[in-house]
N, C-alpha and C positions, 0 to 999 in steps of 0.2 A: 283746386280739389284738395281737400284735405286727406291724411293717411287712411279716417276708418271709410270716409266716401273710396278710393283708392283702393284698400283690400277689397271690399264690397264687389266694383267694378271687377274686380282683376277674376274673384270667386266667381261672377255670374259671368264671366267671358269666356274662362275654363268651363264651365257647367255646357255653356251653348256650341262651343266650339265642339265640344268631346260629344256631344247628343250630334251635332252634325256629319261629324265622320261617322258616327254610328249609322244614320240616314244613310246617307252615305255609299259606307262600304260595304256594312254587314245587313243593313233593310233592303237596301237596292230599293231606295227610295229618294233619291235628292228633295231636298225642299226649297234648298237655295240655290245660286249659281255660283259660280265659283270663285267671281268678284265678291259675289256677299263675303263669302269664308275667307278669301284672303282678307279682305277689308277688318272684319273682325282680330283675324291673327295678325295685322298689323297695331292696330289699336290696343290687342295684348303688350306686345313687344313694350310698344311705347309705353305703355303705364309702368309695366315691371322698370324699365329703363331707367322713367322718374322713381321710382320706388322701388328701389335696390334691397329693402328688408323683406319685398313680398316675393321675391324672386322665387322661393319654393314653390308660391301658390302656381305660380305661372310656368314655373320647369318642366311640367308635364304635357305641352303640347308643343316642346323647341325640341324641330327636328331637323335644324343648322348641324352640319356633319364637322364633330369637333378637330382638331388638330389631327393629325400622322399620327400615327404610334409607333416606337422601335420595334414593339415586338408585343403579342399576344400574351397576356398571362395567367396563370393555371389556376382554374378553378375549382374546387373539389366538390362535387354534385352532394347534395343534403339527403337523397334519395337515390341511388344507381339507374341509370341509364339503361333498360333492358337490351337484350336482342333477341328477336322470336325465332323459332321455330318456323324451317316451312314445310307447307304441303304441296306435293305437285299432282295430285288428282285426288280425285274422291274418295279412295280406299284410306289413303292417308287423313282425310278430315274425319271420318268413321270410326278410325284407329284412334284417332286423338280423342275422342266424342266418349271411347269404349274404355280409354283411360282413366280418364278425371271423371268418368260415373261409377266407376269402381273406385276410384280415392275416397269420393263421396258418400255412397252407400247411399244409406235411404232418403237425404237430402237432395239424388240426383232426379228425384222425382219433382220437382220443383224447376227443373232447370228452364235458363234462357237464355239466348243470345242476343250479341249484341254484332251486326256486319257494318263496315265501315271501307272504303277505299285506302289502298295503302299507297300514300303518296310516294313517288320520285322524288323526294327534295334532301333539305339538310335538316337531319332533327337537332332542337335546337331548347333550350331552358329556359322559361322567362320567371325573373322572380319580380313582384309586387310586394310594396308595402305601403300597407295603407292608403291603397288603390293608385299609388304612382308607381311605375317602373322603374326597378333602380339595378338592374343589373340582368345579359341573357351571357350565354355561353353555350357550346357547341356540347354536342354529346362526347367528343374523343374516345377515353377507353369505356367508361360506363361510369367510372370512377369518378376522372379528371375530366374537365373539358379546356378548353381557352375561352377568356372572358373578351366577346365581341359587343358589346353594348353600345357603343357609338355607332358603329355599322349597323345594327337592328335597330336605333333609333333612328334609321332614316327609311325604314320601311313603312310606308303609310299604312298598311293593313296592320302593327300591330299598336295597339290604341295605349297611349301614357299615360293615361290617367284612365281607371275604370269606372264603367258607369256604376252610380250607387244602386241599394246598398252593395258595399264591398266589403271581406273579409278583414282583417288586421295583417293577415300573411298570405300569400299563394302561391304557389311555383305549377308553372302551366307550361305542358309542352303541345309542340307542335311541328310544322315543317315549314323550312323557309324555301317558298316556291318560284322557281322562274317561267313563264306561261311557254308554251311551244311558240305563239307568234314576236316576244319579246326575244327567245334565243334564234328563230331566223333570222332578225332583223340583228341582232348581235352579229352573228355567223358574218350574213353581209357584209358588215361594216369591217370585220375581223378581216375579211378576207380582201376590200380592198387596200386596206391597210399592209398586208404581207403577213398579218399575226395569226397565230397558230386558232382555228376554227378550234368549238366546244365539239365535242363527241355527240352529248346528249342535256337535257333542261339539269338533269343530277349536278353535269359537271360543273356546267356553269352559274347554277345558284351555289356552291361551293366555291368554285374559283372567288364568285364575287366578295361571299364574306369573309373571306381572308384576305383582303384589302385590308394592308395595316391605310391607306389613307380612305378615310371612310367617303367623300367626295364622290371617291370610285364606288363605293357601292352605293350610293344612291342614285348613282348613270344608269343603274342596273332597274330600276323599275321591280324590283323585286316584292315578292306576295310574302301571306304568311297565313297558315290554315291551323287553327288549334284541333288537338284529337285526345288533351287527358288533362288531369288536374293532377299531379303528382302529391301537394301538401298541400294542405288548407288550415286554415285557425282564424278566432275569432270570427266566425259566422254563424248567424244562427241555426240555419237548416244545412248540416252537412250530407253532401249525397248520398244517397244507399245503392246506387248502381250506377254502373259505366254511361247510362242513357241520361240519367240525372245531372252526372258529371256535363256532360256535350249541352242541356240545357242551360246548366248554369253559367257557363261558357259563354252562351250566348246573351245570355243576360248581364255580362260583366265586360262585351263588347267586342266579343270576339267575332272574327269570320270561322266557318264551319264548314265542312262540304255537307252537300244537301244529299246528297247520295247516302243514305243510313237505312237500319232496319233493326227491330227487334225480331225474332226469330226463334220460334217456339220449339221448332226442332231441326232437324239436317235438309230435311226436305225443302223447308223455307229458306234454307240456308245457301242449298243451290241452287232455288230457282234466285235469288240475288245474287249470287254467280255468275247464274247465264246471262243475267238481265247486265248488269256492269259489262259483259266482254262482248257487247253488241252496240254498246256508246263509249268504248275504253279508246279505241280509234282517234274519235271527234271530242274526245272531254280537251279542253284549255291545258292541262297540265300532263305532264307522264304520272301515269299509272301502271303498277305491275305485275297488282294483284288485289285482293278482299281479306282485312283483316277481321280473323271472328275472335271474339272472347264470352269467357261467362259473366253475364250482367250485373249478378248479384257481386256485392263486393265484400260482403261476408264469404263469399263462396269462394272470390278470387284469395284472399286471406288464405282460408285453409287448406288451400290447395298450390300455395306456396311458388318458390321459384328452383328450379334444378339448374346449377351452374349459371350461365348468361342470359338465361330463358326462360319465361312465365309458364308456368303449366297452363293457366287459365286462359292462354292467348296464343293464336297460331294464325299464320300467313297461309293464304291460299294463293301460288304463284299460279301464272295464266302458263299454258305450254310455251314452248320454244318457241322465240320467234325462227321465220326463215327467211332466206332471201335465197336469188340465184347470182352463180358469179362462174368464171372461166378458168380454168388452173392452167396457168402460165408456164410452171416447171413442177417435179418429183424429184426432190435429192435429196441424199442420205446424210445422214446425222452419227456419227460413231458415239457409244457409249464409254461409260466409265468400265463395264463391262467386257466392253468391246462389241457388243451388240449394233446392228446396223438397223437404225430406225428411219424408214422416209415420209417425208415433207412435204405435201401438197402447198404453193404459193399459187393466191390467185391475185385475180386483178381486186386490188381494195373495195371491200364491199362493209356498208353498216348495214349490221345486223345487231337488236335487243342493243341497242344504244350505242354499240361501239363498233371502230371500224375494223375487220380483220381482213390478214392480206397471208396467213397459212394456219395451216392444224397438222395435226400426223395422224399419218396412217397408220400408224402402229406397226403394221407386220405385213407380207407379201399373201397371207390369209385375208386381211383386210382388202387388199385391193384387188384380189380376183374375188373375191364376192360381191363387193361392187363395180368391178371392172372397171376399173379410173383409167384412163390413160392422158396423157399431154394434151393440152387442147379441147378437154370436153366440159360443157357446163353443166356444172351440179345444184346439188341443193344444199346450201351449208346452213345448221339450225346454230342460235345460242341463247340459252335463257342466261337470267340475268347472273349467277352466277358459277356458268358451266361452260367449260372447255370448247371452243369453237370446234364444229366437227364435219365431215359430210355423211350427210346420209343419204343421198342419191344422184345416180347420173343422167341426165337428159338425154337418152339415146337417141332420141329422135333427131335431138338439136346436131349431130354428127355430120360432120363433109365431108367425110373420107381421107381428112389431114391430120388426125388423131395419133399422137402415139402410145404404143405399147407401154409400159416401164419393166425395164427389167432390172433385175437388185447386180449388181456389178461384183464380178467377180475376182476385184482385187480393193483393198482399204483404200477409201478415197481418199484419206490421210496419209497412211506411209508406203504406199500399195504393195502389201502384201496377203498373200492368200485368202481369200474367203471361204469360210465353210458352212453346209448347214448342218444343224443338228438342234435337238428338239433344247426350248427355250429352257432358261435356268430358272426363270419367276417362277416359286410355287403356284400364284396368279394364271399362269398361263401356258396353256397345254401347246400351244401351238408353236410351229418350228419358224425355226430365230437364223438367222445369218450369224457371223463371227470372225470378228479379224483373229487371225490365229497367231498374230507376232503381238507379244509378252507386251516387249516395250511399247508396242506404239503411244505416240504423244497423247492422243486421246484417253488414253485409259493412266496417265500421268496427272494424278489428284492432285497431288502437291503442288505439282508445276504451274496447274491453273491457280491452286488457293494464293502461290505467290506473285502471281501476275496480280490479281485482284489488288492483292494488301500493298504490292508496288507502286500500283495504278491509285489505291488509296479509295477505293470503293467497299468503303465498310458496311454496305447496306446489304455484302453479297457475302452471304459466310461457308462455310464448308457443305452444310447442309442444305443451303440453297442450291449451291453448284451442284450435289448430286440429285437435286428434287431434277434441274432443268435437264440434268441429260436422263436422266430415266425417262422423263417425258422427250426424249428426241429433239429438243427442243434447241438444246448446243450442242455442239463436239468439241467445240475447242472454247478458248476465254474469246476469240474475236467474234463469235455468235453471238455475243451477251450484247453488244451495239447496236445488233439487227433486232432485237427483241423488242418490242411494244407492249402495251398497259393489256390491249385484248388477251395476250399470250400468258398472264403471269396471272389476272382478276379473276379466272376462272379454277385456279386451280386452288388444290382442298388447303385450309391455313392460311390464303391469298387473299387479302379483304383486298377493296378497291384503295384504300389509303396505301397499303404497302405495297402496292404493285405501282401507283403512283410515285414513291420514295424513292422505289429500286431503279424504276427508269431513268429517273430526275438528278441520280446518284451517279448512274453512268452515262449518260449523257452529259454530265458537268465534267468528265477526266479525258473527255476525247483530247484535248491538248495540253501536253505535259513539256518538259525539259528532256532534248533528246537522252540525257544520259540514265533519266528515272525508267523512259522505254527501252534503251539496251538493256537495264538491270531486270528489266520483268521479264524481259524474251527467254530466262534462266538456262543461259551460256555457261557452260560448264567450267569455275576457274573463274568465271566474270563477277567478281561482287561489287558493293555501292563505287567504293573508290575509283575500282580498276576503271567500271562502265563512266564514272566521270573524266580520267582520264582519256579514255579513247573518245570519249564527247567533246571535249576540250581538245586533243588533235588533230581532229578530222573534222569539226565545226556541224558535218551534216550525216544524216543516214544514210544519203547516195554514196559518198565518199567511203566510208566505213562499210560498204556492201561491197566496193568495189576495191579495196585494200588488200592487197598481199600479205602473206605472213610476214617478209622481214617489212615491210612498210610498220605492221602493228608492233614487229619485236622494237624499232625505232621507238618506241613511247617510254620514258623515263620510267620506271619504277613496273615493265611490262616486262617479262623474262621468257623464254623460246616456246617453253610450254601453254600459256596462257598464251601468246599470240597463236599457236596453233589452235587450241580449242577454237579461238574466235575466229580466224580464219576457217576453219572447215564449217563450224554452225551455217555460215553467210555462204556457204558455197551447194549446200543442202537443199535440195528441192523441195522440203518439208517447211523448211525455216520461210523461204523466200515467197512461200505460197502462204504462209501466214502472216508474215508481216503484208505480203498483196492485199488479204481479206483485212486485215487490221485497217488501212489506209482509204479501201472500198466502203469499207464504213464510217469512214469519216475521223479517223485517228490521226493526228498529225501532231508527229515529234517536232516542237521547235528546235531549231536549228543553235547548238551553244553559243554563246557568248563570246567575242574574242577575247583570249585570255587579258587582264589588264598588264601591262608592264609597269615595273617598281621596283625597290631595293633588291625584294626575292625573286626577283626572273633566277628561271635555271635552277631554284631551290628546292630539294623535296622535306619535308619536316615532315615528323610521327609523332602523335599526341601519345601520354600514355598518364593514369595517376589522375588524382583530382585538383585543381586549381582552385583558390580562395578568390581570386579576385574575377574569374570569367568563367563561363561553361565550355565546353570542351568546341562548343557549336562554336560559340560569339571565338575561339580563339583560332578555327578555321576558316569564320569572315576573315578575322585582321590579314589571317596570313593569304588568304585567295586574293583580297585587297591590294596587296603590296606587290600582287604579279605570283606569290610563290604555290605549290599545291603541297597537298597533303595524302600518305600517303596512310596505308591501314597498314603496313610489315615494313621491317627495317631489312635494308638492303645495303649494297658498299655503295650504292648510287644515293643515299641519305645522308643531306647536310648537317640535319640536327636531329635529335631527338629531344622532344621537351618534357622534362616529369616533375608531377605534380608530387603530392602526398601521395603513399601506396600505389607506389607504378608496380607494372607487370612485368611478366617476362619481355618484352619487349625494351625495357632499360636493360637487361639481363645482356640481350641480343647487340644492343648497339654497342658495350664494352667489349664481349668480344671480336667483334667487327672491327670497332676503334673508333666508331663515330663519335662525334663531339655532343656532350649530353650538355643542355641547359634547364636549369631551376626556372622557377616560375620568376624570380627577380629577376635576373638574366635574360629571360624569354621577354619582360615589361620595358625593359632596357632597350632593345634590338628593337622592338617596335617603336617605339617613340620617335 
């Protein structure tokens, strides 16, 4: 075969192979079987193979899942990524209707809609050139995305090459879907496996394409349904509406949901409404609601976007879901306040895609209007992103082993006195409980923010911490490990990515070095050092709980006062009750290291001043190396002191004491 027979071949095998998927996936029309098409996309391979210069022609139907990738890289969208508006009943589609016909003016007499199903999936950017695919990326902030294109080229619904005629340029979005019967049969498998099951189709078409090994998301079976044309160029007939847009979509090979409507006014607008939440059930994929927009796209132009959100376009979210489930316990939550807020835990229930196992009751107004007691099955509702709640209780479903709850009348915390008295929130008229001791731990902000920053969970800032106890949701930093994606996704500023982070954040510091856990338990007197020395004496937590004051004054470089603070902390029934919950949730200090032995056994050294040749860090390996520690003050129990350039008081300290000071020469010398 000669090269121009060979391109020839190669042109008409890409033409037929891409009109076949089209048959395919998007006609629902097979013509061939599925030996024909492989047969064919073999016979591709092999020509390109021999003919290495036409490899372009042929690039566009290899969906061979390429290498790993290290890491995802950032893509800066050519067009911003929206995110809509939603509505949650009628009045709010009305309101929106009453809006942009008054931006409009006498244009709004003209108006159209355009209803569409808003898929569950991952929205996602495809961009075309010159009818081959050459690059998608995820939507991230609206800005950026990560560029996943090896992983979307292994999804057969979205087509490499488009059918002609095609534009010069295009950027098409859509959503990258995983079907309900694809993620039970996932779930299954997940779950004979030991591996953590998907919540919902969302998570795990998500999960999959963040697979830097793309391999794994082609295991995934994964869909893909276009719903817009973001840019276009080089075409002849550019769209004049959103419905033109979905046509020509189709014509350039895409899959569609067939579920659509033009819609001349609101009234057509919900009878497509009603008619989607009576097959939303039984559709293939999650659905969660009806997106409408104005058709015209002149319209949509003038009517512009406010902050993250099209004017021209709003969500109709379906109601709550609900389920029923059992509330297993009611316990209280102390504020930063000191407000006592309680907890309804039930027995794990999915509900609107995720699984929740508590919500709060807010106040003791709460639960005698609904009557909750211990043991009773309620009705807990959650739309897709809103606060898990109850809103009814089954009386009927009662045995007569129900209990009461009543709000406890001393701080579950440091127990002291409870009061009530009418609530502080301007929000809220109704009367509030109150621990009435200043100090208690719970209402100790700092305390928590430096447990976090010790523990090194930078995902949880000041303003987090107080979102979660306002919401009752922690009392103390050991709450934060009991908390799940359901408990943080629904609250206001909470998208599902950063509730994801947060969790994924603290659940990665459950096991630390015990001396980094003594230093966050914020021991009065205990700082980095100290807490490494007494980690380093005592090896374990048990041992260090169960320590005497002179046992802790024994620790080199520890002096009467600092072994008291730490002695009495571990003797406190406050203390010992949280390190309990710390451990109940799965926190476990590793036990120190034995110290090494070497020249420095027995040695304490003080850094002080900058060094040329090492950081101050690399020069407290050498010495921890060599058996000796380090101490952060100079005391008469200090071997050396070492100073660099511009030391501190601390050289000041060790002259008068009489300790023996070394230069950084000296200090290179003794190591060696």
């Amino acid at each position: 075969m000669t090269k121009e027979e060979a391109k020839k071949r190669i042109e008409k095998l890409v033409q037929e192979i891409t009109d076949l998927r089209y048959q395919y996936h998007v006609a629902n029309n097979p013509r061939v079987t599925d030996d024909v098409y492989d047969s064919l996309t073999k016979e591709l391979k092999q020509l390109v193979g021999g003919f290495p210069e036409f490899a372009d022609i042929g690039e566009g139907i290899n969906r061979v899942a390429g290498k790993p990738l290290d890491k995802f890289e950032k893509v800066k969208h050519g067009v911003r990524m929206l995110s809509l508006n939603d509505a949650f009943g009628r009045e709010d589609v009305l309101d929106w209707e009453k809006r942009i016909k008054k931006l409009l003016g006498g244009s709004a007499s003209d108006l159209e809609y355009f209803c569409e199903l808003k898929m569950d999936g991952l929205a996602v950017s495809l961009i075309y050139e010159n009818g081959k695919f050459v690059r998608g990326a995820t939507r991230g902030d609206g800005e950026i995305g990560e560029d996943i294109t090896q992983n979307l080229k292994t999804i057969r619904t979205i087509p490499l090459v488009l059918k002609t005629p095609f534009p010069k340029y295009v950027e098409v979005r859509g959503e990258a879907l995983l079907s309900k019967k694809v993620w039970k049969a996932l779930n299954v498998e997940n779950e004979k496996e030991g591996k953590p099951l998907f919540a919902n189709t969302r998570n795990a078409a998500a999960g999959s394409l963040r697979q830097l090994d793309p391999k794994l998301a082609a295991d995934r079976q994964l869909d893909f349904i276009a719903y817009d044309i973001a840019q276009i160029s080089g075409y002849k007939d550019e769209p004049k509406t959103h419905s033109e847009k979905h046509a020509l979509l189709r014509d350039f090979g895409f899959i569609l949901d067939s579920h659509e409507k033009i819609a001349k006014n609101t009234d057509q607008i919900f009878s497509f409404i009603d008619a989607i939440e009576k097959i939303r059930q039984t559709y293939p994929y999650g659905t969660d609601g009806v997106v409408i927009s104005v058709d015209n796209l002149e319209l949509q132009s003038r009517l512009g976007v406010v902050g993250k959100a099209p004017r021209f376009m709003i969500a109709y979210k379906y109601p709550a879901e609900k389920a029923t489930t059992t509330v297993l316990d009611i316990t209280v939550n102390v504020g930063r306040t000191g407000v006592l807020t309680p907890l309804a835990h039930f027995k794990p229930t999915l509900v609107a895609g995720s699984t929740v196992s508590k919500a709060t009751l807010h106040n003791m107004d709460q639960i005698e209007r609904l009557d909750i007691r211990v043991g009773d099955t309620v009705v807990i509702q959650k739309a897709g992103d809103v606060i898990p709640e109850v809103v009814e209780v089954l009386v009927k479903m009662r045995t007569g082993k129900e209990k009461k709850f009543k709000m406890p009348e001393h701080c579950p915390i440091c127990g002291a006195k409870v009061e009530k008295r009418a609530a502080e929130s301007k929000k809220d008229a109704s009367v509030a409980y109150y621990c009435t001791n200043k100090n208690c731990p719970a209402k100790n902000r700092r305390g928590m923010q430096h447990f976090v920053n010790v523990f090194e969970i930078y995902e949880v800032g000041p303003k987090i911490l107080d979102r979660l106890q306002e919401e009752g949701l922690i009392t103390d930093a050991a709450d934060l490990f009991e908390l799940e994606e359901a408990d943080l996704s629904g609250l206001e500023r909470f998208g599902e990515k950063s509730a994801q982070n947060i969790i994924a954040s603290i659940a990665s510091r459950k096991k630390l070095p015990l001396w980094r856990f003594l230093y966050a338990l914020g021991i009065l007197h205990v700082g980095e050092e100290t807490a490494k020395d007494i980690a380093n004496h005592f090896g374990t937590l048990e041992k260090v709980i169960a320590a005497t004051a002179s046992q802790m004054n024994e620790i080199p470089n520890i002096g009467p006062v600092v072994s008291q603070s730490a002695y009495e902390f571990f003797h406190q029934k406050a203390s010992l009750k949280f390190i309990e919950k710390l451990q109940k949730h799965g926190v476990i200090p590793e036990n120190a290291p034995k110290q090494k032995k070497g020249k420095f056994t027995g040695m304490t050294f003080v850094l002080t001043g900058t060094m040329e040749s090492m950081s101050r860090e690399e020069a407290k390996e050498k010495i921890n190396a060599r058996g000796g520690k380090v101490s952060g003050s100079v005391s008469k129990n200090t071997s050396y002191v070492v100073a660099g350039a511009d030391p501190g008081s601390k050289y000041t300290n060790a002259k008068k004491l009489g300790v023996e000071i070394l230069d950084e020469k000296a200090f290179l010398n003794l190591i060696k």
